[in-house]
TINUZA-909112 format. One line per field, with one value per atom (N, C-alpha, C, O, CB): atom name; x negated, y, z; residue in three letters; residue number from 1. Coordinates in steps of 0.001 Angstrom, whole numbers, plus 500000, padded with zeros to 6 digits. Glycine has a CB too. Layout:
BEGIN
name <- (CA; ...)
px <- (X; ...)
py <- (Y; ...)
pz <- (Z; ...)
resn <- (ALA; ...)
resi <- (NUM; ...)
This chain:
BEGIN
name <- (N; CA; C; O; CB; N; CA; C; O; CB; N; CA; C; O; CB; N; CA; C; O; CB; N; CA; C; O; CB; N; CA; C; O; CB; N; CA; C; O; CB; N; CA; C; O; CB; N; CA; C; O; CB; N; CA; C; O; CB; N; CA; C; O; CB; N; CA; C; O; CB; N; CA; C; O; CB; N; CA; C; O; CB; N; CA; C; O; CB; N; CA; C; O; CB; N; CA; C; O; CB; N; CA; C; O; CB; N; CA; C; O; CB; N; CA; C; O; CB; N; CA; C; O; CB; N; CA; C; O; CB; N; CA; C; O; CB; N; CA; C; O; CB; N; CA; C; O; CB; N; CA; C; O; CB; N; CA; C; O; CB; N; CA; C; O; CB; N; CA; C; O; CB; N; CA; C; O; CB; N; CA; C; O; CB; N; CA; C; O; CB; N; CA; C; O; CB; N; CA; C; O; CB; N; CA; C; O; CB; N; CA; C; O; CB; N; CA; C; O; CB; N; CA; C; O; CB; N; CA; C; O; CB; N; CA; C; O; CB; N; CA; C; O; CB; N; CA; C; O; CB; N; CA; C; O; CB; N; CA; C; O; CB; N; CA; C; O; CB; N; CA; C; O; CB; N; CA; C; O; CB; N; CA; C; O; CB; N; CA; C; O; CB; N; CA; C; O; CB; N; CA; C; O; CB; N; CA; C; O; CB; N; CA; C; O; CB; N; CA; C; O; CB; N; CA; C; O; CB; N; CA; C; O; CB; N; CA; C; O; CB; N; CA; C; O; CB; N; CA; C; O; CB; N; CA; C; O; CB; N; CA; C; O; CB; N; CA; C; O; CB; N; CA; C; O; CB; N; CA; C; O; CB; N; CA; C; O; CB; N; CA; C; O; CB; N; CA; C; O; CB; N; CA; C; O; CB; N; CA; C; O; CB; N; CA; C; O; CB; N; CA; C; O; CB; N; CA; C; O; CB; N; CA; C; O; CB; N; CA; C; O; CB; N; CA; C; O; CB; N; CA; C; O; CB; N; CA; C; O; CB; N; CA; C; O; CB; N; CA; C; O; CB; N; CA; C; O; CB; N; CA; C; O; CB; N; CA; C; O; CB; N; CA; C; O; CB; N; CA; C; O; CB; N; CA; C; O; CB; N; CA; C; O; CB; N; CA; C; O; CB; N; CA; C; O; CB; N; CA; C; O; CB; N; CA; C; O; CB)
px <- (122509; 122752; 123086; 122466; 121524; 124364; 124319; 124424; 125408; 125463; 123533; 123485; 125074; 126046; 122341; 124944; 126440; 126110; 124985; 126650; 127805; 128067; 128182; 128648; 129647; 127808; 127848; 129413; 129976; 127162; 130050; 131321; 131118; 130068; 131891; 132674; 132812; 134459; 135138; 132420; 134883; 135969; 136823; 136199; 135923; 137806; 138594; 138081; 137141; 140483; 138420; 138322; 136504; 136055; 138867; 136005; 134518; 133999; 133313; 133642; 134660; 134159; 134752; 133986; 135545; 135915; 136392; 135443; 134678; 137391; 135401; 134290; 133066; 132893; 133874; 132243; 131295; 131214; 130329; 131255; 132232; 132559; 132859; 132413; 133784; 133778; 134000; 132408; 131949; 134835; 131861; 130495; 129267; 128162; 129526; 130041; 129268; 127801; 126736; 129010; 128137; 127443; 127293; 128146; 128186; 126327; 126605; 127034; 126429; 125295; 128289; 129303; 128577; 128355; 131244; 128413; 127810; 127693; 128376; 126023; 126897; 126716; 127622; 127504; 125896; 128461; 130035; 130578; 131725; 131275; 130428; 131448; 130479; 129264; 132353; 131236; 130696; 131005; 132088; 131443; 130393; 130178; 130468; 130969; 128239; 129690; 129685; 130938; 131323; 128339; 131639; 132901; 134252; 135396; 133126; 133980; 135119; 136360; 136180; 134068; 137331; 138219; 139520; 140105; 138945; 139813; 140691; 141976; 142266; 140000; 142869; 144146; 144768; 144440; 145248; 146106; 146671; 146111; 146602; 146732; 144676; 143897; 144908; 145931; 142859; 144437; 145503; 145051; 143863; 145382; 145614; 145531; 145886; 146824; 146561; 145086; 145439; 146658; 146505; 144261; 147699; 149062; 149363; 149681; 151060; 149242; 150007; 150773; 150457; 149976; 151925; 153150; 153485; 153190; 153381; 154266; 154823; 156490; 157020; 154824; 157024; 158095; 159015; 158485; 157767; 160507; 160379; 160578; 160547; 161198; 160863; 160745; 161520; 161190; 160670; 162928; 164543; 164362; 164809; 165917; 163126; 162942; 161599; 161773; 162726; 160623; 159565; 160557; 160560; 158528; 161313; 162222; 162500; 161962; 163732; 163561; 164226; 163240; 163873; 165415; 162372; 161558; 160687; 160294; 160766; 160540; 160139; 160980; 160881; 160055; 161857; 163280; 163597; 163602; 165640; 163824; 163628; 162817; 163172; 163355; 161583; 160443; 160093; 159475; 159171; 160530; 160555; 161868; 161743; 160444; 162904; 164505; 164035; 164491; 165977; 163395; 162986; 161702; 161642; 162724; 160466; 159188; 158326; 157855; 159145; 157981; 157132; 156580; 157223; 157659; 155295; 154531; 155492; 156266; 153133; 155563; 155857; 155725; 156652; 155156; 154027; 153709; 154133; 154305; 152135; 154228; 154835; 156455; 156899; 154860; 157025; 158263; 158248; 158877; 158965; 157874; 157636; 157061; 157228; 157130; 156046; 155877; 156860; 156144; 154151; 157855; 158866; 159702; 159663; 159641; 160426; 161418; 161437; 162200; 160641; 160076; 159204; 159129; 158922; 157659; 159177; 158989; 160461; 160414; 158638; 161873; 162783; 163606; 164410; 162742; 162776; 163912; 163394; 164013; 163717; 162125; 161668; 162191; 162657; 159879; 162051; 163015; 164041; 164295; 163986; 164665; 165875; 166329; 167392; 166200; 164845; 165218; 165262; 165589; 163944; 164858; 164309; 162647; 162262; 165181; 161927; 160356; 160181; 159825; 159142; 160458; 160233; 158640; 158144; 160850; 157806; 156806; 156068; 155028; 155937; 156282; 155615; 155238; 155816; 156423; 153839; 153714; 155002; 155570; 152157; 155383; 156215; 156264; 157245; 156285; 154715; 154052; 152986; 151976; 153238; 153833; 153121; 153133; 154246; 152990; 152395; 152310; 152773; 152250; 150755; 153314; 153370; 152314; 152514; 154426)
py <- (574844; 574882; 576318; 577316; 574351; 576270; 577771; 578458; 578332; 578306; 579020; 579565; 579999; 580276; 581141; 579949; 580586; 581631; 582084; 580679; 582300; 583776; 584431; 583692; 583995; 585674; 586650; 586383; 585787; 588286; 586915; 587730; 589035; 589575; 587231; 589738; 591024; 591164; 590158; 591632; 592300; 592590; 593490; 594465; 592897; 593412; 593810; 595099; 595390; 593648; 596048; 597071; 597481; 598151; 597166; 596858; 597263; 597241; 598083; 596551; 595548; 595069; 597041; 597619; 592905; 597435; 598393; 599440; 599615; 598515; 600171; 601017; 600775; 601677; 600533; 599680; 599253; 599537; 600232; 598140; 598949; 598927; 600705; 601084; 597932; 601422; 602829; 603468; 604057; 603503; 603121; 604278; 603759; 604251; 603845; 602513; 602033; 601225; 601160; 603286; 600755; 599520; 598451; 598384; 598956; 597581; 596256; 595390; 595431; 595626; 594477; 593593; 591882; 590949; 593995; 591912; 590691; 589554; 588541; 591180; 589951; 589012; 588727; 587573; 589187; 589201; 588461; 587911; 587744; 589385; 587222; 586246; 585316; 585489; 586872; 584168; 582962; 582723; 582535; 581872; 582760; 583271; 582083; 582001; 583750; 580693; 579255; 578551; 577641; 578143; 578907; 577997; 578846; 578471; 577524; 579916; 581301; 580252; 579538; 583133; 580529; 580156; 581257; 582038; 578800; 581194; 582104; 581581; 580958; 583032; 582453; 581790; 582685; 583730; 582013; 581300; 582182; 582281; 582981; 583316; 581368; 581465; 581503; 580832; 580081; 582306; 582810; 581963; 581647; 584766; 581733; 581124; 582199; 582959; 579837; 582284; 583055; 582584; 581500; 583455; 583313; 582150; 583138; 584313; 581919; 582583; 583068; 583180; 582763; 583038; 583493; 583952; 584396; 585549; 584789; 583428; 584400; 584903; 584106; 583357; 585613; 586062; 586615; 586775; 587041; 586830; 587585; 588745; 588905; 587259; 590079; 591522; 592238; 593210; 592193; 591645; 591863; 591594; 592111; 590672; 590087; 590034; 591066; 591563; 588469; 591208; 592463; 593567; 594100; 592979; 593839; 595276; 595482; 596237; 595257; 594573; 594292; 593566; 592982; 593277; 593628; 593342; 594752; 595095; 592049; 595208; 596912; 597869; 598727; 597480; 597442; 598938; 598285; 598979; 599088; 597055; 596711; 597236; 597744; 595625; 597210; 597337; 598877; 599379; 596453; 599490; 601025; 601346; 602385; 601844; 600899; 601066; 600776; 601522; 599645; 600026; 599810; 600531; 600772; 598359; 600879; 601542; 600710; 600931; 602839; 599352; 598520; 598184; 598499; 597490; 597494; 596965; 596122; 595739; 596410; 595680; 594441; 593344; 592594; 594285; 593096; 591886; 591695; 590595; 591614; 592668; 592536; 591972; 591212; 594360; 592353; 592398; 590673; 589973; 593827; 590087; 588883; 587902; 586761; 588960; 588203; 587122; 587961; 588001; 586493; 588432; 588593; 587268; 586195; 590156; 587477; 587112; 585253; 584649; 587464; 584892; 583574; 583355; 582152; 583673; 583749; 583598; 582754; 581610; 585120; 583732; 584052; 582468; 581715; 585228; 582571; 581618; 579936; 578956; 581595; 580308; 578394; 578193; 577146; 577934; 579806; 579714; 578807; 577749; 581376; 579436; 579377; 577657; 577037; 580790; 577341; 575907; 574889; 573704; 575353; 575600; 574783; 574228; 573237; 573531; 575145; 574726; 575846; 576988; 574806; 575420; 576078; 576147; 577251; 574885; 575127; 575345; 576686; 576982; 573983; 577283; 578635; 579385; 579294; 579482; 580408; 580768; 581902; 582300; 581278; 582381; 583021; 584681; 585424; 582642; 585011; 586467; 587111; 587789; 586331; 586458; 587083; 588315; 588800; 586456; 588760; 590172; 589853; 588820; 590854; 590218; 590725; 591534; 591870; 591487)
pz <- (395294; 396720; 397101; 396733; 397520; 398047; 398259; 399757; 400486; 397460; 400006; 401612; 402079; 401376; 401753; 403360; 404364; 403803; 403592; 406271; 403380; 402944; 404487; 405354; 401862; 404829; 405857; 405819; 404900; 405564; 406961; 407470; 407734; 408082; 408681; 407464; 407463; 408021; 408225; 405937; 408192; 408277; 407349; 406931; 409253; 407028; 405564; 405847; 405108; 405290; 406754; 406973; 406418; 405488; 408459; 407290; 406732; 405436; 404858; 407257; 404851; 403385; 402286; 401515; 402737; 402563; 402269; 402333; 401384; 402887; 403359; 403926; 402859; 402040; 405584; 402805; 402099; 400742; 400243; 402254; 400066; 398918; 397979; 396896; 399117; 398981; 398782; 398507; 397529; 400206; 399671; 400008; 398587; 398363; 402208; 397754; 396707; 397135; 396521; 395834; 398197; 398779; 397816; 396931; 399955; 397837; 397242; 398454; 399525; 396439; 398186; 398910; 398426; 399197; 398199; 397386; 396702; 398183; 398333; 395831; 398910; 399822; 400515; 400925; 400491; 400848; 401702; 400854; 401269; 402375; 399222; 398438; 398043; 397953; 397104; 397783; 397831; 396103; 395548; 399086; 395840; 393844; 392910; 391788; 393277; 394271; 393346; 393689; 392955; 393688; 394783; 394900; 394341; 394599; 396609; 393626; 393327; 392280; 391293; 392026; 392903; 391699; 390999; 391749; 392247; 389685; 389350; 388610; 387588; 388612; 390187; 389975; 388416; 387854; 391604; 388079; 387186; 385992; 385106; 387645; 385797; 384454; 383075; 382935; 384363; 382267; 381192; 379698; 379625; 380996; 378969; 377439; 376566; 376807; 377117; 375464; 374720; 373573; 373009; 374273; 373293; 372517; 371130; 371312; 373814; 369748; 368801; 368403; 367289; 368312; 368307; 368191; 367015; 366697; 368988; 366028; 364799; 365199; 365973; 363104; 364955; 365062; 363514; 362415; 366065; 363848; 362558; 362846; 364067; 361497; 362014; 362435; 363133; 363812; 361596; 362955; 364093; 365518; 366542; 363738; 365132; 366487; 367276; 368389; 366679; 366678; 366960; 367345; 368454; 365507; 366447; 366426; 367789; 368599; 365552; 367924; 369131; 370562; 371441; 368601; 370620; 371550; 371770; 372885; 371145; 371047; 371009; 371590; 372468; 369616; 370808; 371881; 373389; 374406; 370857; 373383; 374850; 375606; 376670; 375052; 375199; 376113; 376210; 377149; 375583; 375210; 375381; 376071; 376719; 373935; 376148; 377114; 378623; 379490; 376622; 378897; 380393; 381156; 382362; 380497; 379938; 379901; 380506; 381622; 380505; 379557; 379668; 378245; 377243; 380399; 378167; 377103; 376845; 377723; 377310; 375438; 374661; 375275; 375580; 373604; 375603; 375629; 377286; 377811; 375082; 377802; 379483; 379464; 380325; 380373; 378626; 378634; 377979; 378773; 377748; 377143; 376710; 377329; 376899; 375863; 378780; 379321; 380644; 381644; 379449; 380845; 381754; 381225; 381828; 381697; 380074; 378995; 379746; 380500; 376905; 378973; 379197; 380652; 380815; 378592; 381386; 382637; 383349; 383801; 383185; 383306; 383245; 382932; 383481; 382386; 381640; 380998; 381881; 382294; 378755; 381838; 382504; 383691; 384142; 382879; 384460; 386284; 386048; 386623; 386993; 385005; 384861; 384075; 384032; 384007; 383512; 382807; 384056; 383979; 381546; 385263; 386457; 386670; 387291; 386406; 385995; 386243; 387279; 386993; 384756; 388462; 390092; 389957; 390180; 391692; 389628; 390405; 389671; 390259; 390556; 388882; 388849; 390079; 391162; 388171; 389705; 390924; 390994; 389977; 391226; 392486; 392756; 392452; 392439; 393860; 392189; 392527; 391481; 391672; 393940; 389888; 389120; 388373; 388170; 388574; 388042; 387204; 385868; 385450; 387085; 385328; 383890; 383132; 381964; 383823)
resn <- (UNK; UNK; UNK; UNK; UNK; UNK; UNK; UNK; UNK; UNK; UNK; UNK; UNK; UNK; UNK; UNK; UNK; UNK; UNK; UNK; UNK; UNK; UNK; UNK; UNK; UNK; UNK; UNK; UNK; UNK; UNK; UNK; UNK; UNK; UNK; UNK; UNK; UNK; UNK; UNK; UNK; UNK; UNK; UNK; UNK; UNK; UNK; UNK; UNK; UNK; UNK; UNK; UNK; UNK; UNK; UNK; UNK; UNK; UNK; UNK; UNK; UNK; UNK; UNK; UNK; UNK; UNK; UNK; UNK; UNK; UNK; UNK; UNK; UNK; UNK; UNK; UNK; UNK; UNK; UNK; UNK; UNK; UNK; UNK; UNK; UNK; UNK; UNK; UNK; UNK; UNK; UNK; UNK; UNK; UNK; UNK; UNK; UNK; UNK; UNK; UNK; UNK; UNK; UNK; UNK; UNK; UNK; UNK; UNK; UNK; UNK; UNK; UNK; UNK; UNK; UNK; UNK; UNK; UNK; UNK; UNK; UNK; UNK; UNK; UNK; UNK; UNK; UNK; UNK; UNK; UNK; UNK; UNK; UNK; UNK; UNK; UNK; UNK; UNK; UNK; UNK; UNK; UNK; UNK; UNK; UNK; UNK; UNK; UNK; UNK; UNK; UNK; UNK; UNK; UNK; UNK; UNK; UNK; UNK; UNK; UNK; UNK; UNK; UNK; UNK; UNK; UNK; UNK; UNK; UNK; UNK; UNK; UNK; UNK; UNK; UNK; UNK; UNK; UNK; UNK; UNK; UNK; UNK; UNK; UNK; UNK; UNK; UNK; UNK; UNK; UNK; UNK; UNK; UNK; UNK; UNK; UNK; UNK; UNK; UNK; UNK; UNK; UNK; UNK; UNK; UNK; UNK; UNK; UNK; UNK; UNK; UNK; UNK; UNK; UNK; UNK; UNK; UNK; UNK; UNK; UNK; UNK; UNK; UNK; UNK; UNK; UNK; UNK; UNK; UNK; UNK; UNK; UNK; UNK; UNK; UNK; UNK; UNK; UNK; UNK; UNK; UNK; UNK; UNK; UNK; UNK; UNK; UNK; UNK; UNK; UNK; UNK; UNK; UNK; UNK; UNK; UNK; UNK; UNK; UNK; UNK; UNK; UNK; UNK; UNK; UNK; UNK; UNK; UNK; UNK; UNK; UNK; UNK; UNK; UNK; UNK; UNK; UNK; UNK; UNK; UNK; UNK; UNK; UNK; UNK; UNK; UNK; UNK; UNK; UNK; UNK; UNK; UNK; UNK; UNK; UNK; UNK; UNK; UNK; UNK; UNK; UNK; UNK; UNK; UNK; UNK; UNK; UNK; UNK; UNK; UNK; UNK; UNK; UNK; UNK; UNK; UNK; UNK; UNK; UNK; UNK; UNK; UNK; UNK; UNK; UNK; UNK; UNK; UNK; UNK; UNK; UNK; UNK; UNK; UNK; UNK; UNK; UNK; UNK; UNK; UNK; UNK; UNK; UNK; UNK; UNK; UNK; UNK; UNK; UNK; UNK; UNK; UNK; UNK; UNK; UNK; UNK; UNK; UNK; UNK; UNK; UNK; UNK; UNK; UNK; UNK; UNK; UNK; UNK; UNK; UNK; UNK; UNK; UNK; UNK; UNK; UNK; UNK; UNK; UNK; UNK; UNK; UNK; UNK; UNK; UNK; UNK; UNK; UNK; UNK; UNK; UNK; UNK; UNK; UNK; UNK; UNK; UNK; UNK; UNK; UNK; UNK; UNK; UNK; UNK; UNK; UNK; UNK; UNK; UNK; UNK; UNK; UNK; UNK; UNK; UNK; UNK; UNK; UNK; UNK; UNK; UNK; UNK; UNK; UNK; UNK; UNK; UNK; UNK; UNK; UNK; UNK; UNK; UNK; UNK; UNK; UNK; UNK; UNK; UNK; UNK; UNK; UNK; UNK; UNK; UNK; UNK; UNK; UNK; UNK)
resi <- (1; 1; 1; 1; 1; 2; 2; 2; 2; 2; 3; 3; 3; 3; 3; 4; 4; 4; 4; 4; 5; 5; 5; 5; 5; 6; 6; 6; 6; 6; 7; 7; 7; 7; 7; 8; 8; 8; 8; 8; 9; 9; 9; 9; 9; 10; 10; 10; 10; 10; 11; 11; 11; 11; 11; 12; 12; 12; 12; 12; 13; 13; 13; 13; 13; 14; 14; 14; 14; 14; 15; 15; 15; 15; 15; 16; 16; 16; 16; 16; 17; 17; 17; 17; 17; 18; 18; 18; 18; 18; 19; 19; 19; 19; 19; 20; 20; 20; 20; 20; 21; 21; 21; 21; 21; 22; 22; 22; 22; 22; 23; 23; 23; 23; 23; 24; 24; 24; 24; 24; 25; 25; 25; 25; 25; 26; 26; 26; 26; 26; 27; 27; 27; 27; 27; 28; 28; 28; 28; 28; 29; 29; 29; 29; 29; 30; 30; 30; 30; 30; 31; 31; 31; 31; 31; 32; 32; 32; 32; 32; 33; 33; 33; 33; 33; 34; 34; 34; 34; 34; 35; 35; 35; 35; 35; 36; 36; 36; 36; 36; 37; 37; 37; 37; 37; 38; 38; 38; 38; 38; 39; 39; 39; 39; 39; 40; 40; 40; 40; 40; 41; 41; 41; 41; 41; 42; 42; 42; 42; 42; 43; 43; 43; 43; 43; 44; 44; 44; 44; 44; 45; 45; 45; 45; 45; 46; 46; 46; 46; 46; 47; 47; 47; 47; 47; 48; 48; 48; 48; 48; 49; 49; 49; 49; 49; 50; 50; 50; 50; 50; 51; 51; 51; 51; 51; 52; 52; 52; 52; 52; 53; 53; 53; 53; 53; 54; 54; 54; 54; 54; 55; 55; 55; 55; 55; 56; 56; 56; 56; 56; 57; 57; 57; 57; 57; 58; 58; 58; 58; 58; 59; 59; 59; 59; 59; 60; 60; 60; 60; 60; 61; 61; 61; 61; 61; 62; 62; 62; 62; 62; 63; 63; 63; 63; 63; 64; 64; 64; 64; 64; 65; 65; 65; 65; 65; 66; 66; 66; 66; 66; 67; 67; 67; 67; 67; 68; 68; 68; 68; 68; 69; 69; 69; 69; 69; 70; 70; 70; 70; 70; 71; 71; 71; 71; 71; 72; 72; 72; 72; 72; 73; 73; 73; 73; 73; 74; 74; 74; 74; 74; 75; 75; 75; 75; 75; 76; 76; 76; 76; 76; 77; 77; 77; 77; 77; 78; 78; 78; 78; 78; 79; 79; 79; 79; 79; 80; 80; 80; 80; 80; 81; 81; 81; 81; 81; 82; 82; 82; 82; 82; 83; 83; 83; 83; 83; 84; 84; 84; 84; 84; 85; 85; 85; 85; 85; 86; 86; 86; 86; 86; 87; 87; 87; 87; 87; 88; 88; 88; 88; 88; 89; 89; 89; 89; 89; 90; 90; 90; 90; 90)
């Protein structure tokens, strides 16, 4: 069972948080959900392709693995799987 979480205002929760307050009590801990949950994926490749996924990602000045779920991203837009979220990070 979980009690009403307090209210705050962004501004304050901020304030709070800076001055190294504990905030704990303005979030609601048991209903929390996390968007975007990630899978971990193995990947064999061959080395032309490492190679070349390396100089890419050093030609633009991004990680590998950023540049690979860009790549992946890109291509499903593009297969027509819209419903991705719109506002993800790499």
């Amino acid at each position: 069972m979980s009690k009403a979480k307090k209210t705050i205002s962004a501004e304050d929760l901020d304030r709070k948080f800076d001055d190294g307050e504990d905030v704990s009590e303005y979030f609601d801990f048991d209903n929390a959900i996390r968007p975007n949950k990630m899978q971990r994926l193995t990947l064999d490749l061959p080395n032309w392709t490492v190679a070349a996924l390396d100089k890419e990602a050093t030609r633009i000045g991004i990680a590998r693995q950023s540049l690979i779920k860009t790549l992946i991203d890109a291509g499903l837009r593009a297969a027509g799987h819209s419903n991705a979220p719109q506002n993800v990070n790499a």
